[in-house]
C-alpha positions as CSV (number, residue, x, y, z in Angstrom):
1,X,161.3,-76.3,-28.6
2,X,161.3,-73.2,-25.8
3,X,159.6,-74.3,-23.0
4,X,158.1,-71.1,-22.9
5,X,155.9,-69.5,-25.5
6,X,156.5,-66.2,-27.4
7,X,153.8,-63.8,-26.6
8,X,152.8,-61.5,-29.6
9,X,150.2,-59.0,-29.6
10,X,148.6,-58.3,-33.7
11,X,146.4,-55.3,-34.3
12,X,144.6,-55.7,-37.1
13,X,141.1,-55.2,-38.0
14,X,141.2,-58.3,-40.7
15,X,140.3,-61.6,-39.8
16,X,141.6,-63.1,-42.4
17,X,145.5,-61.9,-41.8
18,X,144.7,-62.9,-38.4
19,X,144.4,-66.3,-39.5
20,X,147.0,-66.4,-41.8
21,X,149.6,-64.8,-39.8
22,X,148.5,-67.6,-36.6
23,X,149.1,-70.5,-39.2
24,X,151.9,-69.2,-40.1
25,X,153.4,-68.9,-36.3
26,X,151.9,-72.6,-36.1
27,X,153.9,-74.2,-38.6
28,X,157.7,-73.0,-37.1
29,X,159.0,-75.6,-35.6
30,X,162.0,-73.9,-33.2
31,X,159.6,-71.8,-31.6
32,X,156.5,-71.6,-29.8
33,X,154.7,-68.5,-30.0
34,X,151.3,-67.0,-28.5
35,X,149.2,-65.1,-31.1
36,X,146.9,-62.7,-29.2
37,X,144.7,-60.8,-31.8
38,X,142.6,-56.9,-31.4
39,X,140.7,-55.9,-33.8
40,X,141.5,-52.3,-32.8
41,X,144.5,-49.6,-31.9
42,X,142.7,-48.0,-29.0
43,X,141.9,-51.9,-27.4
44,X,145.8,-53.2,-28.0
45,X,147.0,-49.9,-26.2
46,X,144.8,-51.3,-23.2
47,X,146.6,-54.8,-23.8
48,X,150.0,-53.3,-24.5
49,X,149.9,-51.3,-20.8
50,X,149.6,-54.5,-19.4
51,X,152.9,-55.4,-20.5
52,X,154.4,-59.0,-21.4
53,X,154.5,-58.7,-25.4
54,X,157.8,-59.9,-26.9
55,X,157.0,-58.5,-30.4
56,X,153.8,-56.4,-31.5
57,X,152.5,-56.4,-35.5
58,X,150.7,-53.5,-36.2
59,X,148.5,-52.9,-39.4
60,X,149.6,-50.3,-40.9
61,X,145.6,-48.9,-41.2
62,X,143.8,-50.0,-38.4
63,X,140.2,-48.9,-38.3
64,X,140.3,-46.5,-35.4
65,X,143.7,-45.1,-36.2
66,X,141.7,-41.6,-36.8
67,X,139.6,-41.7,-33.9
């Protein structure tokens, strides 16, 4: 297993892919990965300027995608 984890950064308003997509990313045994979840475009903007993301999902229809 990496020593280090796999930071990934989900927006999507659905707590239920939320949850499916984490147990999903808890059951592969090569990797480690860090799941960190907004509900929100406009709030994982904020975390994406901060930087350290190796890999981003995106819902396709966030809720504040027309804002």
């Amino acid at each position: 297993m990496n020593a280090m984890a796999n930071n990934i950064l989900l927006i999507a308003d659905d707590s239920a892919d939320a949850a499916r997509i984490q147990g999903a990313l808890a059951e592969s045994a090569n990797e480690q990965f860090k799941l960190e979840w907004v509900r929100q475009l406009t709030d994982g903007l904020v975390r994406l300027s901060k930087g350290g993301e190796e890999a981003i999902l995106l819902d396709l229809l966030p809720l504040d995608i027309h804002s």
